[in-house]
N, CA, C and O atoms as a Tinker XYZ file with bonds, in Angstrom:
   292  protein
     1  N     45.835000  -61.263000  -17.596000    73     2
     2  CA    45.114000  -60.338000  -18.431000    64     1     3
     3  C     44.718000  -59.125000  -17.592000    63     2     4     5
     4  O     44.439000  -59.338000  -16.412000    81     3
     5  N     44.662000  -57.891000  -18.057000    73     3     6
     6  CA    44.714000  -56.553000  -16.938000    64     5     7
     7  C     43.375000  -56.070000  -17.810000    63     6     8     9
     8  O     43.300000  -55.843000  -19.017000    81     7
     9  N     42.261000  -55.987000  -16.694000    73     7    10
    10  CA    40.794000  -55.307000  -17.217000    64     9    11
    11  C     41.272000  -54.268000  -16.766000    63    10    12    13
    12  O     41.907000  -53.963000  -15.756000    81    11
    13  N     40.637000  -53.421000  -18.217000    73    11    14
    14  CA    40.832000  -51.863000  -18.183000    64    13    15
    15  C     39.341000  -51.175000  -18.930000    63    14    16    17
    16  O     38.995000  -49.993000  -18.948000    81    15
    17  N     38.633000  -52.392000  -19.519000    73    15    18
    18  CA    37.685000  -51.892000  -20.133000    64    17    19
    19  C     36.223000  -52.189000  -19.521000    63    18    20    21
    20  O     36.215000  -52.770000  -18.436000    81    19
    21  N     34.926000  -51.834000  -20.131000    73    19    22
    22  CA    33.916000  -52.352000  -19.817000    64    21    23
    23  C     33.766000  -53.805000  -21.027000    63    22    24    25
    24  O     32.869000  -54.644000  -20.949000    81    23
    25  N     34.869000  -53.802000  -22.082000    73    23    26
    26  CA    34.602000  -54.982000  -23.178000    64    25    27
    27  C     35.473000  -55.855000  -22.182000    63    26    28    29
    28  O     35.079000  -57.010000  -22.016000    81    27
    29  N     36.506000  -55.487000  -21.561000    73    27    30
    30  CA    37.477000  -56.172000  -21.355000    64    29    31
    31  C     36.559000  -57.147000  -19.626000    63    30    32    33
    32  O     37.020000  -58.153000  -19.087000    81    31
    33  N     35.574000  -56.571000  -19.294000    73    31    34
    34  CA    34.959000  -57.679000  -18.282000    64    33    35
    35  C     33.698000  -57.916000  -19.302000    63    34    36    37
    36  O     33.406000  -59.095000  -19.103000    81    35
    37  N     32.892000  -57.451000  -20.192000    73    35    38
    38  CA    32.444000  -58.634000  -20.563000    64    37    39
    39  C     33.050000  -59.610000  -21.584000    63    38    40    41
    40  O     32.100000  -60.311000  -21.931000    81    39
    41  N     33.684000  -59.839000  -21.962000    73    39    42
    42  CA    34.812000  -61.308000  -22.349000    64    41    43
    43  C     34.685000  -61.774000  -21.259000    63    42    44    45
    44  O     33.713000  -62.518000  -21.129000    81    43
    45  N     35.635000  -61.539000  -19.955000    73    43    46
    46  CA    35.542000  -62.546000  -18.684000    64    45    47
    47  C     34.287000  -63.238000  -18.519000    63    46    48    49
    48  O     34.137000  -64.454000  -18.402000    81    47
    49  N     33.135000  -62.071000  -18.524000    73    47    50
    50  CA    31.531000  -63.198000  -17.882000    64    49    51
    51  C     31.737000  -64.029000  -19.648000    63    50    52    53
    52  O     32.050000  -65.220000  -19.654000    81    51
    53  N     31.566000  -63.413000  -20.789000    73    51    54
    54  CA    31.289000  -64.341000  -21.454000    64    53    55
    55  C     32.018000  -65.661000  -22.015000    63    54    56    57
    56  O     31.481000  -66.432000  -22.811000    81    55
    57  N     33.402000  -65.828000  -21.458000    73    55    58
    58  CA    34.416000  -66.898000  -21.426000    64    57    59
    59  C     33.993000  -67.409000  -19.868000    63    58    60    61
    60  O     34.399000  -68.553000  -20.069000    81    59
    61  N     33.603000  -67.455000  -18.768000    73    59    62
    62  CA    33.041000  -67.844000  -17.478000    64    61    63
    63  C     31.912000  -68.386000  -18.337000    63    62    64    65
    64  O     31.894000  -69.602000  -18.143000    81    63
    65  N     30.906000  -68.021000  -19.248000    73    63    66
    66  CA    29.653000  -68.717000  -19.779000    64    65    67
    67  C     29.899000  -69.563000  -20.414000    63    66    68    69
    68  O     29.450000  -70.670000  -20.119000    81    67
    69  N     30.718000  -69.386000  -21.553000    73    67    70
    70  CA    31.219000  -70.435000  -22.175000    64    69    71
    71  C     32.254000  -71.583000  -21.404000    63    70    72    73
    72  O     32.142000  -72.805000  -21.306000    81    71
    73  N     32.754000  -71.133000  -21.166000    73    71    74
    74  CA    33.309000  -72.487000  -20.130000    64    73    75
    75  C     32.156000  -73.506000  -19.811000    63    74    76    77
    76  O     32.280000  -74.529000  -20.484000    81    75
    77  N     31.354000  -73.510000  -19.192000    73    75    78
    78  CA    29.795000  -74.155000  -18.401000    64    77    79
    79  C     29.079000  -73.941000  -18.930000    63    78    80    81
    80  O     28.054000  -73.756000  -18.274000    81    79
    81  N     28.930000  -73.774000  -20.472000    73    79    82
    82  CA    28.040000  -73.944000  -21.557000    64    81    83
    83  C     26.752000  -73.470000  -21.283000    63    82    84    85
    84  O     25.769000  -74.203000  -21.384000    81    83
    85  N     26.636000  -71.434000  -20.694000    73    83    86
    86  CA    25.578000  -71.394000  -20.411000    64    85    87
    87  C     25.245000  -70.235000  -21.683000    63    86    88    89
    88  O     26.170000  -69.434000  -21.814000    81    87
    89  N     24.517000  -70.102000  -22.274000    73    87    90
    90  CA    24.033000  -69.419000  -23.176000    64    89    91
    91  C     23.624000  -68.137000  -22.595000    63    90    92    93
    92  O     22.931000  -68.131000  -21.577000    81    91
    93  N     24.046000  -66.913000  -23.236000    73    91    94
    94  CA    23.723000  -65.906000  -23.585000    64    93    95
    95  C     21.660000  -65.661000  -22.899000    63    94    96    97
    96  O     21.250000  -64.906000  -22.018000    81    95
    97  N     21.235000  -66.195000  -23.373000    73    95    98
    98  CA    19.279000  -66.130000  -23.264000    64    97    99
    99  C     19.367000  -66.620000  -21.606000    63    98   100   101
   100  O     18.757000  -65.940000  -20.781000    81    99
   101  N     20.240000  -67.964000  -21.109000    73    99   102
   102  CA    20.473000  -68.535000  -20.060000    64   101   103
   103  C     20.582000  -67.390000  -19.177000    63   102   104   105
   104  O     19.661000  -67.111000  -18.410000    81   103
   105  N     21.695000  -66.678000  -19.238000    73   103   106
   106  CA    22.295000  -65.876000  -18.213000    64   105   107
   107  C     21.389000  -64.393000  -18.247000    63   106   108   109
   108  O     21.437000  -63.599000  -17.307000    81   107
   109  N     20.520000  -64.148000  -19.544000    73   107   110
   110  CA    20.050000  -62.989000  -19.337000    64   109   111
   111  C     18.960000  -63.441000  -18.614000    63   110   112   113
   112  O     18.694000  -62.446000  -17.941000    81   111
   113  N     17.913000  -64.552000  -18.222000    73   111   114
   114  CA    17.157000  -64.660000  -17.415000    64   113   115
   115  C     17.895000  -64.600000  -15.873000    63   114   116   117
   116  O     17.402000  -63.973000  -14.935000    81   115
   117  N     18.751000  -65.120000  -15.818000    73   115   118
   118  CA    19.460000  -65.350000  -14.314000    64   117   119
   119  C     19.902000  -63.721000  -13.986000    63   118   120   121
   120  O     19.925000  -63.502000  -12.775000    81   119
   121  N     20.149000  -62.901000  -14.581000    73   119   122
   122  CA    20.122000  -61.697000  -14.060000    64   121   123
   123  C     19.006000  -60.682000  -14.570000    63   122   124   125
   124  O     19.234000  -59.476000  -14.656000    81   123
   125  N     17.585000  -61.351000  -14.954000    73   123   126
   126  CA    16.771000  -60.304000  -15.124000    64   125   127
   127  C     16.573000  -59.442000  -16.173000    63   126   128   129
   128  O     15.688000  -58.587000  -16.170000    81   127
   129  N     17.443000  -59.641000  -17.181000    73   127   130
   130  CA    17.677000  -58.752000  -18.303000    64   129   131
   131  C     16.558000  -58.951000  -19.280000    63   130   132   133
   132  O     15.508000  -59.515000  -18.972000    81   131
   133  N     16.846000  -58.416000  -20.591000    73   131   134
   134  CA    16.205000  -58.932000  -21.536000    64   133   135
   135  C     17.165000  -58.999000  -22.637000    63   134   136   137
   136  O     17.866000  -58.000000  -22.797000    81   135
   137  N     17.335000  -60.047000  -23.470000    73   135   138
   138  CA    17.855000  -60.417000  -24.402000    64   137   139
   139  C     18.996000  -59.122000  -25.154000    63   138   140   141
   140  O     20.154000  -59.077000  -25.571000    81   139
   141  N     18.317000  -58.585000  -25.063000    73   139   142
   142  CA    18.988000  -56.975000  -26.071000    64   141   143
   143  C     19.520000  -56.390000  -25.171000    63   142   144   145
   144  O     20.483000  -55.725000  -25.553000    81   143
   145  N     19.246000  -56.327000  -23.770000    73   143   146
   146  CA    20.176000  -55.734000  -22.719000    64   145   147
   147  C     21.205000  -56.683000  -22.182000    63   146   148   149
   148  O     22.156000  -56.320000  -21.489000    81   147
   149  N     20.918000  -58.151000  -22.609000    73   147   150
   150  CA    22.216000  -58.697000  -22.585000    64   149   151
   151  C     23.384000  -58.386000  -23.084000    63   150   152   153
   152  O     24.468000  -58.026000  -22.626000    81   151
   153  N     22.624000  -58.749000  -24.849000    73   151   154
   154  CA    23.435000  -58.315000  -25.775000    64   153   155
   155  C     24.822000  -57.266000  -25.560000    63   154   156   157
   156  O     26.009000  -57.548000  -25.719000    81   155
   157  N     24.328000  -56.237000  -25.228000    73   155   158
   158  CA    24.889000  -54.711000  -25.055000    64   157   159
   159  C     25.568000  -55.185000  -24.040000    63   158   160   161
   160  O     26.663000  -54.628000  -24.120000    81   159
   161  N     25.567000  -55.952000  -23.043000    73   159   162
   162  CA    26.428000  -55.894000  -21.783000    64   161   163
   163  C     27.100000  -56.701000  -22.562000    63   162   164   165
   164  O     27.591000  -56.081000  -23.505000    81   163
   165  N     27.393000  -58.112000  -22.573000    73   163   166
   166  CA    28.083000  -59.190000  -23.430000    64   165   167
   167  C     28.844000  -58.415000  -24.318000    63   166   168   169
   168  O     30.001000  -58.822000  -24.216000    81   167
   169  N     28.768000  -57.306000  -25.314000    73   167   170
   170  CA    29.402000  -56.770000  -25.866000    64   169   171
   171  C     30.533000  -55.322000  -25.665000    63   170   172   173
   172  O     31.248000  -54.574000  -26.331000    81   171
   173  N     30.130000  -55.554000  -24.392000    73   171   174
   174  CA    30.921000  -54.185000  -24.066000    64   173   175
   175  C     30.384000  -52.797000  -24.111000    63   174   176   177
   176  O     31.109000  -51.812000  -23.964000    81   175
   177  N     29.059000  -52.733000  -24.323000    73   175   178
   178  CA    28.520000  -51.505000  -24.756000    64   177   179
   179  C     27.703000  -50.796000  -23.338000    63   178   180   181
   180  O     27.443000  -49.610000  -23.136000    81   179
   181  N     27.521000  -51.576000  -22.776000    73   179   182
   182  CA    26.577000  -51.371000  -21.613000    64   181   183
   183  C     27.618000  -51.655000  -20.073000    63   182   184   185
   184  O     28.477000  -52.510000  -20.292000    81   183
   185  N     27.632000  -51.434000  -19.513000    73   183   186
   186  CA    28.720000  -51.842000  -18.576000    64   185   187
   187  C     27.358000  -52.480000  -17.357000    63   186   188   189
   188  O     26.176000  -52.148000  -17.266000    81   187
   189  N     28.133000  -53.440000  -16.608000    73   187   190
   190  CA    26.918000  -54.955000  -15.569000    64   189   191
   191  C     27.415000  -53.856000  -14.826000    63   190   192   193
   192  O     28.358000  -53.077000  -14.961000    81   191
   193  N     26.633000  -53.999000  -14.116000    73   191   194
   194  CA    26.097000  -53.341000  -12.449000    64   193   195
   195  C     26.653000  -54.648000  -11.318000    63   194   196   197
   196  O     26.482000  -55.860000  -11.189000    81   195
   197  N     27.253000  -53.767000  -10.776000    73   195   198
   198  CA    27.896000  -55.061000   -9.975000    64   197   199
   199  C     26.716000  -55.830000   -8.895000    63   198   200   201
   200  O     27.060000  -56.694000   -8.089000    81   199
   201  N     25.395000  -55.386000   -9.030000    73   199   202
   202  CA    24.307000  -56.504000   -8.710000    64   201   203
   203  C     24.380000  -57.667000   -9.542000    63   202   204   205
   204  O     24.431000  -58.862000   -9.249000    81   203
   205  N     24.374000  -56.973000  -10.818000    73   203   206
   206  CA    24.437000  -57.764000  -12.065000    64   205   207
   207  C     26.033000  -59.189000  -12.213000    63   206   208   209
   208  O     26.150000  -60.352000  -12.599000    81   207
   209  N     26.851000  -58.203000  -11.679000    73   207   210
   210  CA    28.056000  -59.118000  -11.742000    64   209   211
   211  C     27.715000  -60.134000  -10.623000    63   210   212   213
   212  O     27.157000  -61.085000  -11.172000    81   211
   213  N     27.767000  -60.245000   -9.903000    73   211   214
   214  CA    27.503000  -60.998000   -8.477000    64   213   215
   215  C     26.717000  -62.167000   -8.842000    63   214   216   217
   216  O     27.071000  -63.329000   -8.640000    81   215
   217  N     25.153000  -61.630000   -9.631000    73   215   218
   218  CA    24.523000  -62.345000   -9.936000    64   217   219
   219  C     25.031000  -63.550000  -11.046000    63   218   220   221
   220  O     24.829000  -64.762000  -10.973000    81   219
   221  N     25.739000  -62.801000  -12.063000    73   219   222
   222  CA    26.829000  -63.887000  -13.265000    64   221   223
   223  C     27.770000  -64.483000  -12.747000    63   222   224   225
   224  O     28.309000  -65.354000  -13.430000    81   223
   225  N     28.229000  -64.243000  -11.509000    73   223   226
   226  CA    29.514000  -65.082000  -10.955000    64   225   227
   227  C     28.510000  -66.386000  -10.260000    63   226   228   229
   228  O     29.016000  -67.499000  -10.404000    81   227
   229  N     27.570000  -66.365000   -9.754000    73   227   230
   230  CA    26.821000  -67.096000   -8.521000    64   229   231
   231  C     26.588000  -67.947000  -10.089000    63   230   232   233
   232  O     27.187000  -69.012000  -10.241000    81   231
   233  N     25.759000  -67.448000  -11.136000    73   231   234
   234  CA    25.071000  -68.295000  -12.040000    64   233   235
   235  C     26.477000  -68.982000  -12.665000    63   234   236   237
   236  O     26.226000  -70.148000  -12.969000    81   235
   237  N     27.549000  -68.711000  -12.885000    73   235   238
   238  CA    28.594000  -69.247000  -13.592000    64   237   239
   239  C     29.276000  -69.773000  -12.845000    63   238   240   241
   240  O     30.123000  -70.414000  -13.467000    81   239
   241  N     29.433000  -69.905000  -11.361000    73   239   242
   242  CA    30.163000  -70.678000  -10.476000    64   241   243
   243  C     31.400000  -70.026000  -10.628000    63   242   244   245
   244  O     32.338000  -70.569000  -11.211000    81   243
   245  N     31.466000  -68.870000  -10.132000    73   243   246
   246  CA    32.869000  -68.187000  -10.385000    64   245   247
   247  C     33.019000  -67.299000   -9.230000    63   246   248   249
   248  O     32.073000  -67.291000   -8.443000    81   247
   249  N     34.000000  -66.570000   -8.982000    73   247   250
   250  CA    34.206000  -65.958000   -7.819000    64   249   251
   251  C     33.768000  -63.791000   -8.526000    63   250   252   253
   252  O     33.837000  -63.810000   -9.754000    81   251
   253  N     33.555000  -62.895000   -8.210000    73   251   254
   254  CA    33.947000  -61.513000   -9.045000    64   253   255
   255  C     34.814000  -61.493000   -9.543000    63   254   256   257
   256  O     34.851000  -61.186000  -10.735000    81   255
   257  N     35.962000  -61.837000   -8.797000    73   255   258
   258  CA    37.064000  -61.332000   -9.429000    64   257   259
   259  C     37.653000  -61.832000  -10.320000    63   258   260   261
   260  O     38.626000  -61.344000  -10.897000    81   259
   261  N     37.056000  -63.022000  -10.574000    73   259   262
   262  CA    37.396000  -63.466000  -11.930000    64   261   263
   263  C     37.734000  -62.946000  -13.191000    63   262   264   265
   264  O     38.586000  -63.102000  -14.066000    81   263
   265  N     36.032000  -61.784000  -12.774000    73   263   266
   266  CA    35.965000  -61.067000  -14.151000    64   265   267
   267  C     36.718000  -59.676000  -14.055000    63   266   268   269
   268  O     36.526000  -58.724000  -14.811000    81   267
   269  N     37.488000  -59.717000  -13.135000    73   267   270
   270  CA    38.717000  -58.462000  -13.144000    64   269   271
   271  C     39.938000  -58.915000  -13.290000    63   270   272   273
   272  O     40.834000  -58.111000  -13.031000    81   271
   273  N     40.236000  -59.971000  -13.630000    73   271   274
   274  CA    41.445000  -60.687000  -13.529000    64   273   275
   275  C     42.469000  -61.085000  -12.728000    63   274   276   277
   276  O     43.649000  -61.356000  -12.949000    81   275
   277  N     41.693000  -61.064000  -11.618000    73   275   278
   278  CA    41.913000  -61.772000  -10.441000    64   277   279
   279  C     41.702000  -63.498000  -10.378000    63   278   280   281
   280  O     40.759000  -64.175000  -10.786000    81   279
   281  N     42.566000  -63.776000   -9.915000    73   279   282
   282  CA    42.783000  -65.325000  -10.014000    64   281   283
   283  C     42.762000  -65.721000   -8.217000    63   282   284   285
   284  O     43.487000  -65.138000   -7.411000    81   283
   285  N     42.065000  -66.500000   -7.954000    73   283   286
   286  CA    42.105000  -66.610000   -6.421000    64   285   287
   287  C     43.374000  -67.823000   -6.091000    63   286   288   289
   288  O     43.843000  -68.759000   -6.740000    81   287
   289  N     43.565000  -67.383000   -5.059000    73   287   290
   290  CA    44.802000  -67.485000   -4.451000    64   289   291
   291  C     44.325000  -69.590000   -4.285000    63   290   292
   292  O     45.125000  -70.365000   -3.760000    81   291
C-alpha cells in the first residue's frame, strides 16, 4: 500500500488499533489528545505529529513505519 495521504496514515494507526483492540478514547489518552482531536486525526483531517506517531506505534506495538507502509525487513 503507498501512503500518499494524511487519510492514507491514519487508516494505518487505525488498522494497527484495531488489530490489538485498542479503542479510539484508548489511544487518545496514550497520546494526550482529546477525543475530538482524535477524531480529526483518525479521520484524516488533522495530520499526527510525528511525537504523536511514535507515541501510537509504542502504544500499538508497532514499528513508524508501519504507518508509511513500510514493512520491516
Amino acid at each position: 500500500m503507498e501512503i500518499e495521504t494524511n487519510a492514507d496514515v491514519a487508516g494505518a494507526v487505525r488498522g494497527a488499533a484495531a488489530q490489538r483492540r485498542i479503542t479510539q478514547q484508548e489511544l487518545a489518552a496514550a497520546l494526550n489528545l482529546s477525543e475530538m482531536a482524535m477524531s480529526r486525526r483518525m479521520n484524516g483531517l488533522t495530520p499526527f505529529s510525528p511525537a504523536e506517531l511514535i507515541r501510537a506505534s509504542r502504544h500499538c506495538g508497532v514499528g513508524v513505519a508501519s504507518f508509511f507502509g513500510e514493512v520491516a525487513a
